[in-house]
Backbone atoms as SQL, in Angstrom:
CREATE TABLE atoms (id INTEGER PRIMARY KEY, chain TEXT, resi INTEGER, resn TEXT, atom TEXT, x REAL, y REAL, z REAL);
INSERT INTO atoms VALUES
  (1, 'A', 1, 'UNK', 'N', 36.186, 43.756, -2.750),
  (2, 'A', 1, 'UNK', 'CA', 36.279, 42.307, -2.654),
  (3, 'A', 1, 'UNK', 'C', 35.155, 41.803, -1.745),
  (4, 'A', 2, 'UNK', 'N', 34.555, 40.941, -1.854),
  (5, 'A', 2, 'UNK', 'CA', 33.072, 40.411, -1.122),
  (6, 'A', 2, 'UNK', 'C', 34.253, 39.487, -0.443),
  (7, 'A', 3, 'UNK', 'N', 33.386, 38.870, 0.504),
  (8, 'A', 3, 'UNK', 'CA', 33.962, 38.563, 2.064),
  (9, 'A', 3, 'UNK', 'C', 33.444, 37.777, 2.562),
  (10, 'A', 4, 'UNK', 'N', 33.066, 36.491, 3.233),
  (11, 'A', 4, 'UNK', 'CA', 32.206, 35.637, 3.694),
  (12, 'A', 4, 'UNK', 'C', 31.815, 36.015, 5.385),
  (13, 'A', 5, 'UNK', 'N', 32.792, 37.084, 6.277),
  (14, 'A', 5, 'UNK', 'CA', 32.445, 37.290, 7.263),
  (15, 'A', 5, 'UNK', 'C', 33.097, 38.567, 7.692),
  (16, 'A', 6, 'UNK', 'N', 32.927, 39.434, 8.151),
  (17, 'A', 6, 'UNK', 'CA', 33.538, 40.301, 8.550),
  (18, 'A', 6, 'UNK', 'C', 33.618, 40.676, 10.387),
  (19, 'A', 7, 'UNK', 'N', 35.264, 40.610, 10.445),
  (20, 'A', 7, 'UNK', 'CA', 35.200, 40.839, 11.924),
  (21, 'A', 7, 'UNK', 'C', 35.641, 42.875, 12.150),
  (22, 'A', 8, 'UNK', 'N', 35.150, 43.160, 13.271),
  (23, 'A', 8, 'UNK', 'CA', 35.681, 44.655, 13.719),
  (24, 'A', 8, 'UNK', 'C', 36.642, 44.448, 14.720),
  (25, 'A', 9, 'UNK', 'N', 37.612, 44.551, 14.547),
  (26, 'A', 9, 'UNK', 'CA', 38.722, 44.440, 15.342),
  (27, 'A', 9, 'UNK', 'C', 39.523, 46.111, 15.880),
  (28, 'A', 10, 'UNK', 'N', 38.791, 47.099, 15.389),
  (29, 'A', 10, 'UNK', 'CA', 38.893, 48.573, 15.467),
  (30, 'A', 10, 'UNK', 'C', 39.336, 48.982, 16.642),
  (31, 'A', 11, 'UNK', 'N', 40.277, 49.712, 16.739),
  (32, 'A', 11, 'UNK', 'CA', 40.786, 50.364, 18.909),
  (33, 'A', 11, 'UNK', 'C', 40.966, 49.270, 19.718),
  (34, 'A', 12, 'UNK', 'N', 41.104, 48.177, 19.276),
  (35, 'A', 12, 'UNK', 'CA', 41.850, 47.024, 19.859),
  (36, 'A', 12, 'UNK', 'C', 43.648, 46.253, 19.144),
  (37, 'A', 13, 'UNK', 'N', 43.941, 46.823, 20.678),
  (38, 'A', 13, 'UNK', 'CA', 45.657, 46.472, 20.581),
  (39, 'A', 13, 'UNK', 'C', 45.840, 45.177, 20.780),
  (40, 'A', 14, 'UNK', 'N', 47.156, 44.680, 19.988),
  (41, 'A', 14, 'UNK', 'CA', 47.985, 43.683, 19.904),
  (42, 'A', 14, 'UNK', 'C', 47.395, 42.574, 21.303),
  (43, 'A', 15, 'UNK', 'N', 47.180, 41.895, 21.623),
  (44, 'A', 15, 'UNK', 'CA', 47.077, 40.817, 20.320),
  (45, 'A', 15, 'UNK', 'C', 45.532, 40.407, 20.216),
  (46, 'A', 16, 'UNK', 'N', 44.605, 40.997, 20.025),
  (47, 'A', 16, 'UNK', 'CA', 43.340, 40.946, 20.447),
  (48, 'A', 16, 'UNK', 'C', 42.927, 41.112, 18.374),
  (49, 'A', 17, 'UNK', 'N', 43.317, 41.527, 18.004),
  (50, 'A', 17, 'UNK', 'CA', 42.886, 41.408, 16.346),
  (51, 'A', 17, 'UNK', 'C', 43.219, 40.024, 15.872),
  (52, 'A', 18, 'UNK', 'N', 44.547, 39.545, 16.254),
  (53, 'A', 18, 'UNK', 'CA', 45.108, 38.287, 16.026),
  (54, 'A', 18, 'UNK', 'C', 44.062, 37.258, 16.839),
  (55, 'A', 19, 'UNK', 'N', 43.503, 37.294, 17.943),
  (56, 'A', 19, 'UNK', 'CA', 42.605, 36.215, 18.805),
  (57, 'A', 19, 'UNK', 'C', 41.397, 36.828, 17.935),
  (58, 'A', 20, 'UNK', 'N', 40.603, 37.913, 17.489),
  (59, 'A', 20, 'UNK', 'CA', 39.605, 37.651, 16.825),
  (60, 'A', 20, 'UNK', 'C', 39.485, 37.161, 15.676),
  (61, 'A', 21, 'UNK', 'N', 40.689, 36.941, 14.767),
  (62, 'A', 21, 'UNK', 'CA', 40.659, 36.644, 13.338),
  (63, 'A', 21, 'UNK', 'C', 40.732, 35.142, 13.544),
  (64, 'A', 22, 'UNK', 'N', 41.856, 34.615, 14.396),
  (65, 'A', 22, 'UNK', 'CA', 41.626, 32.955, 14.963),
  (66, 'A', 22, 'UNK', 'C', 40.494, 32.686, 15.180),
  (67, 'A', 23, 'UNK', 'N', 39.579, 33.095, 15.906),
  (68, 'A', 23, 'UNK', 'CA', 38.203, 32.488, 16.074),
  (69, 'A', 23, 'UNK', 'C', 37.511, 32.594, 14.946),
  (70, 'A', 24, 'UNK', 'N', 37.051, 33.668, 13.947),
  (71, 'A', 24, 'UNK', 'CA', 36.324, 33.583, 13.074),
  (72, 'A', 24, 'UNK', 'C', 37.068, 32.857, 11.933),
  (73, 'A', 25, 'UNK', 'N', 38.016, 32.160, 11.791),
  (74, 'A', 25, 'UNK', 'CA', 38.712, 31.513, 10.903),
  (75, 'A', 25, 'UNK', 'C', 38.175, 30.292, 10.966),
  (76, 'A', 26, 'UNK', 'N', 38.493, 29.734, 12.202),
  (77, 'A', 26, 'UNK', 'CA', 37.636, 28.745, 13.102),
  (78, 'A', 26, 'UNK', 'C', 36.034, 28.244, 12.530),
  (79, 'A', 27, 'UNK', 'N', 35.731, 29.097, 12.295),
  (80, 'A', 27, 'UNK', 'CA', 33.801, 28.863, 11.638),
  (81, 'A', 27, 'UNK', 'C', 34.076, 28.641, 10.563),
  (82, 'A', 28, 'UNK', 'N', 34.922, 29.308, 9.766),
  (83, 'A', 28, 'UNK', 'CA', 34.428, 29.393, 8.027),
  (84, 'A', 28, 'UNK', 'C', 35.326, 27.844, 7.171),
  (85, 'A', 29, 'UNK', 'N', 35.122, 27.371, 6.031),
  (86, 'A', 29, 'UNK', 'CA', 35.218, 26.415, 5.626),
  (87, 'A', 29, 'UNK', 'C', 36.342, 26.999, 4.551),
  (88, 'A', 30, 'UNK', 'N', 37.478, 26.089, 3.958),
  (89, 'A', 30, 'UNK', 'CA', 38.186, 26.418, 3.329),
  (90, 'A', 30, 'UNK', 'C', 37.912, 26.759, 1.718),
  (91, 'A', 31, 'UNK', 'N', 38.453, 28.110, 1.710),
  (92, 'A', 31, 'UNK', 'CA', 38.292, 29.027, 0.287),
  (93, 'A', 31, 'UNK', 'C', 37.551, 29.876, 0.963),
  (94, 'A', 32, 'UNK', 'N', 37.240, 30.156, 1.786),
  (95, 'A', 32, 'UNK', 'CA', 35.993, 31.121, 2.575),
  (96, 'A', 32, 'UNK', 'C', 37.343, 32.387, 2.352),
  (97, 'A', 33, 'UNK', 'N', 36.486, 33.892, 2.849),
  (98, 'A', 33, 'UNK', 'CA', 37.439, 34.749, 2.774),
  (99, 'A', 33, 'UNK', 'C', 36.353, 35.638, 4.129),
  (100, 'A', 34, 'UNK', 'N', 37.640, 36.336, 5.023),
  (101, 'A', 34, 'UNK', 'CA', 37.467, 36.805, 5.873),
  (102, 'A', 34, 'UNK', 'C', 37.699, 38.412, 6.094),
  (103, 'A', 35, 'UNK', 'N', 37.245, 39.228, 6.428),
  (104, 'A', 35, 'UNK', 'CA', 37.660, 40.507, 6.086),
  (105, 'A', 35, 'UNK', 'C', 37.720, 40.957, 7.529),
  (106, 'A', 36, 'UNK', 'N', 38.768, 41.338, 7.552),
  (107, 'A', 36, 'UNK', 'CA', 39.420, 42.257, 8.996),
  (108, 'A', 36, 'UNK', 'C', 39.294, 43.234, 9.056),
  (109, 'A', 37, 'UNK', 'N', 38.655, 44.659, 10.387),
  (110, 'A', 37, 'UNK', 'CA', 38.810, 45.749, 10.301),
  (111, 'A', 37, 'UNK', 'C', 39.566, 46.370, 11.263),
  (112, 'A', 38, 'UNK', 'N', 41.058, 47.160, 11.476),
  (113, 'A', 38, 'UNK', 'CA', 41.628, 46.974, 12.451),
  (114, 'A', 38, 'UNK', 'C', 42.427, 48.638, 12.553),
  (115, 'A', 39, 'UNK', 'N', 42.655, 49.180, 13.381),
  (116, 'A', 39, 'UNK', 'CA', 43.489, 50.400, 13.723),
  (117, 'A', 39, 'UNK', 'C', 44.981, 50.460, 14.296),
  (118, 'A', 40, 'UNK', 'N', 45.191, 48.781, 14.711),
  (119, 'A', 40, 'UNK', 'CA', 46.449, 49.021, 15.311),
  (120, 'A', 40, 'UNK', 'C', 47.269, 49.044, 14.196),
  (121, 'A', 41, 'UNK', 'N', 48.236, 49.601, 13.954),
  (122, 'A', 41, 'UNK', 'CA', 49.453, 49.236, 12.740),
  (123, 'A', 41, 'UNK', 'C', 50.004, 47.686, 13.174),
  (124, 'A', 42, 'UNK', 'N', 50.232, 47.832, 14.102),
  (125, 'A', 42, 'UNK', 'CA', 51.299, 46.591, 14.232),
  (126, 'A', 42, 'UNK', 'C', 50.195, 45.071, 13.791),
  (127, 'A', 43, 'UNK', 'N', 48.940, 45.266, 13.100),
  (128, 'A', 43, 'UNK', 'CA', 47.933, 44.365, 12.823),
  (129, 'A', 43, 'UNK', 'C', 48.828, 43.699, 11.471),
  (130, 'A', 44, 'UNK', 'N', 49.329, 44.920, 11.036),
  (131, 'A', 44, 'UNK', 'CA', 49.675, 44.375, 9.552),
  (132, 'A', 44, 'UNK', 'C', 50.891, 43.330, 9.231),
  (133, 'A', 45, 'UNK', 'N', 51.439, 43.511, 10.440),
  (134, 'A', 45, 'UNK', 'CA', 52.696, 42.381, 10.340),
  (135, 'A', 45, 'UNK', 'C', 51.941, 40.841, 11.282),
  (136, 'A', 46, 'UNK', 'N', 51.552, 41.478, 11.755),
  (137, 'A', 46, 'UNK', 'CA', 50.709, 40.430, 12.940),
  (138, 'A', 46, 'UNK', 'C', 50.271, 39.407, 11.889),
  (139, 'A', 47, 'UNK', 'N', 49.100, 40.212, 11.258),
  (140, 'A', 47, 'UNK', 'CA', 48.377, 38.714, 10.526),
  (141, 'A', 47, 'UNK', 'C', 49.005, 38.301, 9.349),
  (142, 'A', 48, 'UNK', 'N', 49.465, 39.202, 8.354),
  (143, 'A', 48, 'UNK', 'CA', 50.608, 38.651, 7.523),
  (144, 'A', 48, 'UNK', 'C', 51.276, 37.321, 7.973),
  (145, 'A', 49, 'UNK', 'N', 51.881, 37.472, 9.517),
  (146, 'A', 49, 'UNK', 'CA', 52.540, 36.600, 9.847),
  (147, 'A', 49, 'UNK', 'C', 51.252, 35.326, 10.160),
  (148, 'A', 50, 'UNK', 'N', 50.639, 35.605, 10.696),
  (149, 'A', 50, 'UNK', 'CA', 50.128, 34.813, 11.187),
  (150, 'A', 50, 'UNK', 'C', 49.113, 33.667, 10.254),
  (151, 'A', 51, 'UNK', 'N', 49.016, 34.639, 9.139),
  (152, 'A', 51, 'UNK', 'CA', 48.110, 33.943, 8.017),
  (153, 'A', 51, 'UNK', 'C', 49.230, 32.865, 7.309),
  (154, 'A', 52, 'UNK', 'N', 50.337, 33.842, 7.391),
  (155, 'A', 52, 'UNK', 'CA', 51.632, 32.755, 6.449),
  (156, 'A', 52, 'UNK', 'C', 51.730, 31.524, 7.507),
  (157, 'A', 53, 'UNK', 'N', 51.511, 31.196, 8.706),
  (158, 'A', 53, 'UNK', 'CA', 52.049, 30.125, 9.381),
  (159, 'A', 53, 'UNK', 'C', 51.118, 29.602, 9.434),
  (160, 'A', 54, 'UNK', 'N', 49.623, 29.901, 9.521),
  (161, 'A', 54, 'UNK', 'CA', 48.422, 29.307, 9.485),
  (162, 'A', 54, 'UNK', 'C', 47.928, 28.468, 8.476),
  (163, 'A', 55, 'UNK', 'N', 48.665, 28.627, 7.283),
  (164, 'A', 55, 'UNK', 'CA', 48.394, 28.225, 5.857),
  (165, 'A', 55, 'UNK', 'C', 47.161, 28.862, 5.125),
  (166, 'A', 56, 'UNK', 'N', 46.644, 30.135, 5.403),
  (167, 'A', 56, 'UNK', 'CA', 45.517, 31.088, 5.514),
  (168, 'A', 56, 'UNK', 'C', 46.905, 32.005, 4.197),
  (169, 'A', 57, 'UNK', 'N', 45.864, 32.855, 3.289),
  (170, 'A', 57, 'UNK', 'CA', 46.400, 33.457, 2.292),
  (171, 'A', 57, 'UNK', 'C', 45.910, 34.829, 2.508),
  (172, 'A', 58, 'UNK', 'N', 46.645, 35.798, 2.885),
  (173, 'A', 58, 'UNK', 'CA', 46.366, 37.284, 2.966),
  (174, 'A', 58, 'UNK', 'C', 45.981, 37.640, 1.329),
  (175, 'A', 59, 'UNK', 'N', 45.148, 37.947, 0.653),
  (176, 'A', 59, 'UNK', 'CA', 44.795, 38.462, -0.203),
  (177, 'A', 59, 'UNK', 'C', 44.859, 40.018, -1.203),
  (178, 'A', 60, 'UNK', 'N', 44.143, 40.832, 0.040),
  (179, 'A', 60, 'UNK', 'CA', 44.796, 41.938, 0.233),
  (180, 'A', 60, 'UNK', 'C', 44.571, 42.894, 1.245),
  (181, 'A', 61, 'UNK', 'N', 45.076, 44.413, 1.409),
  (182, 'A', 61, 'UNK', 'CA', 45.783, 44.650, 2.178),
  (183, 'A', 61, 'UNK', 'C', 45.590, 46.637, 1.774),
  (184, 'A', 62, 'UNK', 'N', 44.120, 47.149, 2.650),
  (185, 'A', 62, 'UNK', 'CA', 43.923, 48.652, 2.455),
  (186, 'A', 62, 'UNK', 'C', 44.175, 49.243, 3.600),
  (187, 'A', 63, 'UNK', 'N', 44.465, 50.592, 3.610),
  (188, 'A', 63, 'UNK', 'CA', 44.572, 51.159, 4.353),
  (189, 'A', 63, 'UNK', 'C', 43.439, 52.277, 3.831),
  (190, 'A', 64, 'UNK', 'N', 42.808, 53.149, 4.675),
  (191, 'A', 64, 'UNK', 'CA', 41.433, 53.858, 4.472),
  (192, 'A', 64, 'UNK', 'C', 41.764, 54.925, 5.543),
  (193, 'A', 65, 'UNK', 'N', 41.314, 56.269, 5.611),
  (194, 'A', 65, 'UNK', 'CA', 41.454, 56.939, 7.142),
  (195, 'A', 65, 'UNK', 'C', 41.647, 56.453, 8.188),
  (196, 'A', 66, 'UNK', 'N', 42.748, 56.008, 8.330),
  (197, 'A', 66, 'UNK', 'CA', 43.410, 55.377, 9.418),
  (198, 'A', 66, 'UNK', 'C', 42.561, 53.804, 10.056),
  (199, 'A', 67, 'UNK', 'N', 42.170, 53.188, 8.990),
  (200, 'A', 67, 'UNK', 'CA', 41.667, 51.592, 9.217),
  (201, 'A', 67, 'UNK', 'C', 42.021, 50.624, 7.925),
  (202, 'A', 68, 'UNK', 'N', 42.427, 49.620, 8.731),
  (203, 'A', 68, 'UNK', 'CA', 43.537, 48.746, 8.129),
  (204, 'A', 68, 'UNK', 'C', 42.227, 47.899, 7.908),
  (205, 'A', 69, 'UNK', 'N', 42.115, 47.428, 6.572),
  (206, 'A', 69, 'UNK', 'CA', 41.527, 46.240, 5.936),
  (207, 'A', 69, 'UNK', 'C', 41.993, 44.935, 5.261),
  (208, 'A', 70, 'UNK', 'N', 42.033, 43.605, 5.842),
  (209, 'A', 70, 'UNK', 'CA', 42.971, 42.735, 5.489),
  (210, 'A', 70, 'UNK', 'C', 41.667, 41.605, 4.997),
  (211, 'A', 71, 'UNK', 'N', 42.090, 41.404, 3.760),
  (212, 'A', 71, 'UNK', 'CA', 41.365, 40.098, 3.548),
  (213, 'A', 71, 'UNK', 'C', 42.003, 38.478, 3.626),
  (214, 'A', 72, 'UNK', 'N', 41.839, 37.696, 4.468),
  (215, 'A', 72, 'UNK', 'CA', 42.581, 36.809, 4.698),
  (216, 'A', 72, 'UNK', 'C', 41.546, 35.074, 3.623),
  (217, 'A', 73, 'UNK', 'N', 41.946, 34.380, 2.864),
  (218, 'A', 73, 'UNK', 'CA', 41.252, 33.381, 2.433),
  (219, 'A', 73, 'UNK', 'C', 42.081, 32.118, 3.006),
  (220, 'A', 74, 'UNK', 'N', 40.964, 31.757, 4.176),
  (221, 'A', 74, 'UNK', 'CA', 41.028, 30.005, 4.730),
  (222, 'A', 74, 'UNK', 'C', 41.640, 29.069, 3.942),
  (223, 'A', 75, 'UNK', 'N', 43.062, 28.714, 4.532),
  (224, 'A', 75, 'UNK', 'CA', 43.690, 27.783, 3.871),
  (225, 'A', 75, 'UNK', 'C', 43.031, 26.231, 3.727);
């Protein structure tokens, strides 16, 4: 999936993936799509949640040798 920005959010715990995906959400214009790269597990409920309350659309959702890839598209 192509991506309009990609953040590394990698070996950073709770809640520091969630404050980097807020800021780069922040820049991009709506329909934009954002791609997350992250190691904590607990990322995956985090932004799920956080995209559903944001009005932000989780797209989808890899897991790779232990790195979580979330594509989130700007509500």
């Amino acid at each position: 999936m192509k991506s309009d920005k990609i953040i590394d959010a990698k070996g950073l715990a709770c809640p520091m993936p969630i404050v980097k995906t807020k800021k780069a959400m922040d820049q991009l214009v709506s329909g934009q799509i954002l791609e997350i790269l992250a190691t904590d597990k607990g990322a995956k409920n985090d932004l799920s949640a956080w995209a559903k309350s944001g009005g932000h659309e989780l797209l989808e959702y890899t897991e790779e040798n232990g790195v979580l890839k979330f594509y989130l598209k700007k509500g």
